[in-house]
C-alpha positions as CSV (number, residue, x, y, z in Angstrom):
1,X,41.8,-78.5,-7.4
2,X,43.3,-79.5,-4.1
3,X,44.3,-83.3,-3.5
4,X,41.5,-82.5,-0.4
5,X,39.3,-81.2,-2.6
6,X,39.4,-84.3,-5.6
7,X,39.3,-86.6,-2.5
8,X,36.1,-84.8,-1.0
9,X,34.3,-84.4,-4.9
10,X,35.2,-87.8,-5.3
11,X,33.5,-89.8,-2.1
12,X,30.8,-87.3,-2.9
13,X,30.6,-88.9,-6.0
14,X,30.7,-92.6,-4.4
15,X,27.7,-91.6,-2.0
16,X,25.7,-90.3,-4.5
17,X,26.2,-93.3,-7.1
18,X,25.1,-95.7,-3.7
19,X,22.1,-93.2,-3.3
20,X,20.9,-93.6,-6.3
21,X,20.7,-97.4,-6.3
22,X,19.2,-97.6,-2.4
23,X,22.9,-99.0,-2.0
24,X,24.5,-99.8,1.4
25,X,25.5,-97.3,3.9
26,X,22.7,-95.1,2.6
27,X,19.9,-97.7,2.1
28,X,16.3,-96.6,3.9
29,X,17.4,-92.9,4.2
30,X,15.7,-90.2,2.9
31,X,16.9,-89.7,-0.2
32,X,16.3,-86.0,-0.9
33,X,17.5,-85.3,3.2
34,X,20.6,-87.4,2.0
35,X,21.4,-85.9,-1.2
36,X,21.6,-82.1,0.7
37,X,23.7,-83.7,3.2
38,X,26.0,-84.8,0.9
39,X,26.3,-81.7,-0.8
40,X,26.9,-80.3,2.2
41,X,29.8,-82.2,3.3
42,X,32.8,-80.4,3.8
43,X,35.0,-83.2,4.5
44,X,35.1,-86.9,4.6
45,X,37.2,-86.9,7.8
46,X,35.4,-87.5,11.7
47,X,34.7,-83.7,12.9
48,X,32.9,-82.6,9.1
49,X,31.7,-85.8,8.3
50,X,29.7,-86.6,12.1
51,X,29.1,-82.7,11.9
52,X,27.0,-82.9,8.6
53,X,25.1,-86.0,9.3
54,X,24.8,-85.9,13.5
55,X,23.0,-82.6,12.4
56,X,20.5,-84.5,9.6
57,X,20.1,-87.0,12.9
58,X,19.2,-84.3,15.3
59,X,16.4,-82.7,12.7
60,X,14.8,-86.3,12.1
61,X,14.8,-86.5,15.7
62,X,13.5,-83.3,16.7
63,X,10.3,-84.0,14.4
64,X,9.8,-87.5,15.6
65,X,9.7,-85.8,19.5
66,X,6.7,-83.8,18.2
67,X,5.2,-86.6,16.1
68,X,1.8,-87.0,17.6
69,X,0.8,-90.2,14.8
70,X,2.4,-93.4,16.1
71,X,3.7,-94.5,12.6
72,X,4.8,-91.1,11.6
73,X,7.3,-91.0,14.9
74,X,8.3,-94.7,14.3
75,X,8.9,-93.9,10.7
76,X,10.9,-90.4,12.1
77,X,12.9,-92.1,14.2
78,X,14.1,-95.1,11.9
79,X,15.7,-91.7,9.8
80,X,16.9,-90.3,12.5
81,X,19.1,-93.5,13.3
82,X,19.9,-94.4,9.7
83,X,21.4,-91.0,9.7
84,X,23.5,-91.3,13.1
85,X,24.6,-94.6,11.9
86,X,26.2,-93.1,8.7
87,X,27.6,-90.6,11.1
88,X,29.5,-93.6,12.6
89,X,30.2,-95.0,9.3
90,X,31.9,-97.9,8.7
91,X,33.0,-97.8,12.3
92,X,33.2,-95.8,15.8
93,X,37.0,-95.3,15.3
94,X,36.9,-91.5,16.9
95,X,35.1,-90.1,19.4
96,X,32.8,-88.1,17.6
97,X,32.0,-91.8,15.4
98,X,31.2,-93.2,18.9
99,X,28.7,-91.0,19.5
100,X,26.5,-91.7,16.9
101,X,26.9,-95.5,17.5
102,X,25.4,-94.7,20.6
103,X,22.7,-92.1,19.3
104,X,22.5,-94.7,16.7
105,X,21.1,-97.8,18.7
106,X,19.1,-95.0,20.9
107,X,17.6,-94.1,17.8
108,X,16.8,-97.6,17.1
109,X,15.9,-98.5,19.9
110,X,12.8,-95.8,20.4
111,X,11.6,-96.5,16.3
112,X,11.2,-100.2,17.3
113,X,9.5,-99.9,20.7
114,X,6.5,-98.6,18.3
115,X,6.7,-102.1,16.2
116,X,4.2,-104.4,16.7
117,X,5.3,-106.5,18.2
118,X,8.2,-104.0,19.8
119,X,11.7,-105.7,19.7
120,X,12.6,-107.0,22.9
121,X,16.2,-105.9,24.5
122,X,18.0,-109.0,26.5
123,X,21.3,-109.3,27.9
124,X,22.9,-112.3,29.5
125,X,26.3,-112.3,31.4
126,X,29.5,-113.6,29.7
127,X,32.7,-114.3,30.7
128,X,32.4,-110.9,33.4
129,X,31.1,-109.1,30.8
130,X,27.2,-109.3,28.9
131,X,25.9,-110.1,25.5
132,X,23.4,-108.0,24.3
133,X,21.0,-108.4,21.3
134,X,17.5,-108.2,20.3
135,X,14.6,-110.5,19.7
136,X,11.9,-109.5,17.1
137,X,8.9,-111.6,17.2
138,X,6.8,-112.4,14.3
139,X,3.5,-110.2,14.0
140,X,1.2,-112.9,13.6
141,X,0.2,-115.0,16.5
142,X,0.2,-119.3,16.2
143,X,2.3,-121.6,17.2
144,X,5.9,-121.2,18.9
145,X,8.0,-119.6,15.8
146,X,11.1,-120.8,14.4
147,X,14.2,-118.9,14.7
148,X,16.7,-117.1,12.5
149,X,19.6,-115.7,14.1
150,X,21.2,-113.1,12.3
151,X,23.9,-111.3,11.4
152,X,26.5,-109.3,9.7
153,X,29.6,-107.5,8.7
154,X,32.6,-105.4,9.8
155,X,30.4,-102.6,9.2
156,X,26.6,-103.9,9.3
157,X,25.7,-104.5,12.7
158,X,22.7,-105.9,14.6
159,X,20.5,-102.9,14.0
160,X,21.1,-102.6,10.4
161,X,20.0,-106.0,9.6
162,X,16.9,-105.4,11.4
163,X,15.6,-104.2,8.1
164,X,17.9,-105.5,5.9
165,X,16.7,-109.6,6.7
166,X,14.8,-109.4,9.7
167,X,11.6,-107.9,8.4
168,X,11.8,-110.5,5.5
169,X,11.8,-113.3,7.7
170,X,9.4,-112.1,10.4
171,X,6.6,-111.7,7.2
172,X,7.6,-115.6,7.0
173,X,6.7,-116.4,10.9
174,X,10.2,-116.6,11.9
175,X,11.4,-114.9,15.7
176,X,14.6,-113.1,14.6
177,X,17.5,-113.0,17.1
178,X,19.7,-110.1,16.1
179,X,23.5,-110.4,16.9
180,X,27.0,-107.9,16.7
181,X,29.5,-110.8,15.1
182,X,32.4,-110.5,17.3
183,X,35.0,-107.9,17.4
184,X,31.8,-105.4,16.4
185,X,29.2,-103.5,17.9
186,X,28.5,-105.0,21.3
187,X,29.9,-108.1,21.2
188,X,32.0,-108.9,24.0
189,X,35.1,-111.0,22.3
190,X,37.1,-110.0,19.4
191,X,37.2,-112.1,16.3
192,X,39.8,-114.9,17.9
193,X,40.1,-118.2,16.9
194,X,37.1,-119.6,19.6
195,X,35.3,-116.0,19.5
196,X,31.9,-118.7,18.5
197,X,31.6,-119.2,21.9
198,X,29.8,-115.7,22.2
199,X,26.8,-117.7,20.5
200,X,26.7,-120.9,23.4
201,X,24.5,-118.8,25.9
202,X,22.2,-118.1,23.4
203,X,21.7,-121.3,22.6
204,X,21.4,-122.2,26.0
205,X,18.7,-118.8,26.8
206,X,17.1,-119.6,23.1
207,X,16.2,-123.5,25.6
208,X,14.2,-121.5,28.1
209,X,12.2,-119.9,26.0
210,X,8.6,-121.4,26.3
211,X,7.6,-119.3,23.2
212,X,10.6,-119.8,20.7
213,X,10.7,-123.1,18.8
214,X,15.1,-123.1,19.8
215,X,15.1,-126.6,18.2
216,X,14.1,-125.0,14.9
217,X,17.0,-122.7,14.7
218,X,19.2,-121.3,12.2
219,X,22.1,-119.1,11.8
220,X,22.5,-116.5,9.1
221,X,25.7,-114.4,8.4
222,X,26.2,-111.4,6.5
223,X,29.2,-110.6,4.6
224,X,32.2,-110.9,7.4
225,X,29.8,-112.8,9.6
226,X,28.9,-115.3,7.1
227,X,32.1,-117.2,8.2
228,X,31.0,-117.1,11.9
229,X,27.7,-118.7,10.7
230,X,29.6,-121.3,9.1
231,X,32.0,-121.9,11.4
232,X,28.8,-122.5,13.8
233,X,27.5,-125.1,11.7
234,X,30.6,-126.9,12.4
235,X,30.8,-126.3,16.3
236,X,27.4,-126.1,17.3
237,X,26.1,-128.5,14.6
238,X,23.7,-129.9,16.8
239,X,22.0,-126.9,18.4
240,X,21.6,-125.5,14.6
241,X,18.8,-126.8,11.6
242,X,20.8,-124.6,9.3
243,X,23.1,-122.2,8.3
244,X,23.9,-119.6,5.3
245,X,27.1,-118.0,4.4
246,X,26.3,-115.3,3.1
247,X,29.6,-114.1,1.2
248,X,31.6,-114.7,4.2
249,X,35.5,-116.2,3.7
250,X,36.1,-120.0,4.4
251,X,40.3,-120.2,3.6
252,X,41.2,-117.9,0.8
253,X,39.8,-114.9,1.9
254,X,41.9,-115.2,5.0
255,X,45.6,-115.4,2.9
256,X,48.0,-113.0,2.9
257,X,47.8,-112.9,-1.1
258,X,43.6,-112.8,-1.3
259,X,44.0,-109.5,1.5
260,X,46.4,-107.7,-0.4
261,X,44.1,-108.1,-3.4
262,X,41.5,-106.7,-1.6
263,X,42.6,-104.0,0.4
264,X,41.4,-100.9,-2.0
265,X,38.5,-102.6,-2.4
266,X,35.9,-100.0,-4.3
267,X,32.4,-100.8,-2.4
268,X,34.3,-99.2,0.4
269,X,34.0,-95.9,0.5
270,X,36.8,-95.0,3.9
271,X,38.4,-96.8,6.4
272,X,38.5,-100.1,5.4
273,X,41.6,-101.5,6.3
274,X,41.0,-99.6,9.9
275,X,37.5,-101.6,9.8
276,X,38.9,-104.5,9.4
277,X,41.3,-104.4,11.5
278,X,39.0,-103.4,14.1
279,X,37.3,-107.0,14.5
280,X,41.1,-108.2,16.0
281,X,41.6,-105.2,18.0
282,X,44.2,-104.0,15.5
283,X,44.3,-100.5,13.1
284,X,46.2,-101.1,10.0
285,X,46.6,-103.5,7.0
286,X,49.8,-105.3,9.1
287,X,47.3,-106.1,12.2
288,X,44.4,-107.8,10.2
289,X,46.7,-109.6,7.5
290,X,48.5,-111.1,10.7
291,X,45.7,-112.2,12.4
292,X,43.5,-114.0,9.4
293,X,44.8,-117.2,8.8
294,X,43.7,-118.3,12.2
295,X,40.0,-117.8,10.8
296,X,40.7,-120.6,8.3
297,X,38.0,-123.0,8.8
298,X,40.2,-125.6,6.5
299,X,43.2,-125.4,8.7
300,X,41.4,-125.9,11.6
301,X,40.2,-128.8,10.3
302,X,36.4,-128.3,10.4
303,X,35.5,-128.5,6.8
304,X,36.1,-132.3,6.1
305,X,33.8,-132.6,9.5
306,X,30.1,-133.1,9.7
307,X,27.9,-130.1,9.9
308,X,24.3,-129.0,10.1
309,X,22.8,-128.4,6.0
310,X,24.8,-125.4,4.9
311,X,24.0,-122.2,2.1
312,X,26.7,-120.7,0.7
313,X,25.8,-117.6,-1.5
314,X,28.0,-115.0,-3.1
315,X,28.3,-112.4,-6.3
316,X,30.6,-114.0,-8.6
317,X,32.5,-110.9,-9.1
318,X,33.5,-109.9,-5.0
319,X,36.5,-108.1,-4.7
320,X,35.9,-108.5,-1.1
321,X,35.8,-111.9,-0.2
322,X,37.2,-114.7,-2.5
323,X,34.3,-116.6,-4.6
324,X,36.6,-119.3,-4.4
325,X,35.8,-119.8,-1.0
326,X,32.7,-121.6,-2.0
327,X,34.3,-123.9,-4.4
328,X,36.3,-125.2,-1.9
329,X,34.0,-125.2,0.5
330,X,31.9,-127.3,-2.2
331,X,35.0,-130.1,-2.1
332,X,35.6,-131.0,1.6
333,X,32.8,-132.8,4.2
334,X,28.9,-132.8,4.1
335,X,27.4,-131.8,0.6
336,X,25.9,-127.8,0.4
337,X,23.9,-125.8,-0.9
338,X,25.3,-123.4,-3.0
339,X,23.9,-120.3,-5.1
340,X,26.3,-117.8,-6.9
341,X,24.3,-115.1,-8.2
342,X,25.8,-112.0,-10.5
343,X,27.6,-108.4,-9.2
344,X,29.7,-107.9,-6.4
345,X,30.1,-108.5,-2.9
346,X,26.9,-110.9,-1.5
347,X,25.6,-110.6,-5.3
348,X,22.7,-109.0,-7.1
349,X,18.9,-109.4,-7.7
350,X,16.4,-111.9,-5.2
351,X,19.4,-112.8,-3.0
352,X,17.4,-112.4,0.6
353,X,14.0,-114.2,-0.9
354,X,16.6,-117.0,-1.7
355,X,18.1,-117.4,1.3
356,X,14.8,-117.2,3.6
357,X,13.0,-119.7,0.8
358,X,15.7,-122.3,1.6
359,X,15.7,-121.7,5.6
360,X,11.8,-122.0,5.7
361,X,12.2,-125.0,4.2
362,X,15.1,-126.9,6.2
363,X,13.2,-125.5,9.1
364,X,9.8,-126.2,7.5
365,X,8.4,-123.1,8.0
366,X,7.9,-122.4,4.5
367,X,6.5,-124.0,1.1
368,X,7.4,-126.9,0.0
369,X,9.1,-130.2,3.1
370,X,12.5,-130.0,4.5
371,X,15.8,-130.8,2.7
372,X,17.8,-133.5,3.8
């Protein structure tokens, strides 16, 4: 067998093993459209690997265009999207990635204009450019709604987390704000020291809403952008009720040492290194490991600060991002929250139900009164 060959059987192997436990990139797609797929692939490089599932898109699609039931088209093209955004997995690095990104928010876009309610497109100008994310109400009517912004990774953008978190806490009366972390998706800054900034106009928008509770407002951050939502904490600590790190880096993760740990990590299946990179405008191992410690939220001196009542949450065993971040988190300024469950990166078992339990109840939207 060919080294191309071994590489090809083994990501094969990767994908299947994440099909077969819902597992991120592959989680809410068709399992039995999936598993073909993937023993179709020819290659794991851009031209056979958008080939193989741009087609899968394109056949999801083409039913969901002669879908005459509302759900059934909705439900058509939520597959059709899931499948362009593995095309474009982990990132648009190639022109043939690109296109399914953008197929991939089209997609979206037409399965969640049949929601009830539909999610709500808006776009504000920045710094001569525009932010762009999405609002999805709760479906039950009452009172003006709390809000949970949300957000991601280096590879799990505002659409993903649409289902991932955003239905979760929409069942729970929350309006969900979903946001591209910067140096991702449609953000407009990279990942630079002050790249937080990208969140002020929201904050400022989320105070003109009539129908948003913006007072009641927290930030959630996924993997990567679990440091952006604790950083915000810190520099927008009085515009926030609350914020979760949700397996993001703090100081560690951001050393030279921690990164050269992690740069083969195994819940990656290609491309990380380029992904990560990506956030800073860089392509290689040398860019990103440059450009992290400037993240470090200990040498900018923001951790012995105050800051709005702060989650941190990880797997104990994350070969990703250092679990030690949250111990030493845990030692500098305003006591946290903390909850370290078992697995890997972000952790395994109830770790969303965990997280919204403890924002509905800083934000009093849930059982039980707020923390202090």
């Amino acid at each position: 067998m060919s080294a191309a060959d071994e590489t090809l059987a083994a990501g094969k192997a990767w994908l299947l093993a994440r099909l077969g436990r819902g597992a991120h990139p592959l989680d809410g797609l068709d399992p039995d459209a999936a598993r073909a797929t993937i023993d179709g692939l020819t290659g794991l490089d851009p031209v056979p690997w958008t080939a193989a599932w741009g087609s899968l898109a394109d056949a999801f699609a083409a039913r969901a265009r002669a879908a005459t039931d509302p759900a059934t088209e909705r439900d058509l093209w939520v597959q059709a999207y899931r499948a362009a955004f593995i095309g474009r997995y982990p990132v648009p690095n190639h022109p043939l990635k690109q296109r399914e990104y953008d197929r991939a928010r089209e997609f979206f876009l037409k399965a969640t204009a049949l929601e009830d309610p539909p999610v709500e497109v808006v776009e504000l100008p920045f710094e001569g450019s525009k932010l762009r994310f999405y609002v999805a109400l709760p479906a039950t009517e009452g009172p003006r709604p709390p809000v949970a912004m949300v957000w991601a990774g280096i590879d799990t953008w505002k659409e993903e987390m649409h289902a991932r978190l955003g239905a979760l806490l929409r069942s729970r009366g929350f309006a969900v704000l979903l946001v591209d972390m910067p140096g991702v998706g449609e953000s407009p800054v990279l990942a630079t020291g002050d790249a937080e900034r990208q969140w002020t106009p929201i904050f400022d928008w989320l105070e003109t809403r009539d129908d948003l509770d913006g007072a009641r407002c927290a930030a959630i951050g996924g993997s990567f952008g679990g440091y952006w939502a604790m950083k915000l904490a810190y520099t927008h600590r009085d515009r926030l009720a609350c914020a979760v790190n949700w397996g993001g880096g703090v100081h560690i993760t951001f050393t030279p040492e921690w990164q050269q740990r992690s740069r083969n990590a195994s819940s990656y299946l290609m491309d990380l290194m380029a992904a990560r990179a990506r956030i800073f405008g860089g392509a290689t191992f040398e860019d990103y490991v440059a450009r992290c410690p400037a993240l470090s939220l200990l040498d900018q001196g923001l951790l012995d600060q105050p800051s709005a009542p702060l989650l941190l949450v990880n797997g104990r065993d994350d070969v990703q991002n250092s679990i030690e971040d949250i111990y030493l988190s845990l030692d500098h300024g305003d006591p946290k929250s903390a909850r370290v469950f078992d697995g890997g990166h972000m952790g395994e078992g109830p770790v969303a139900l965990t997280i919204v339990d403890w924002v509905a109840r800083q934000l009093g939207a849930g059982p039980g009164r707020p923390e202090a």
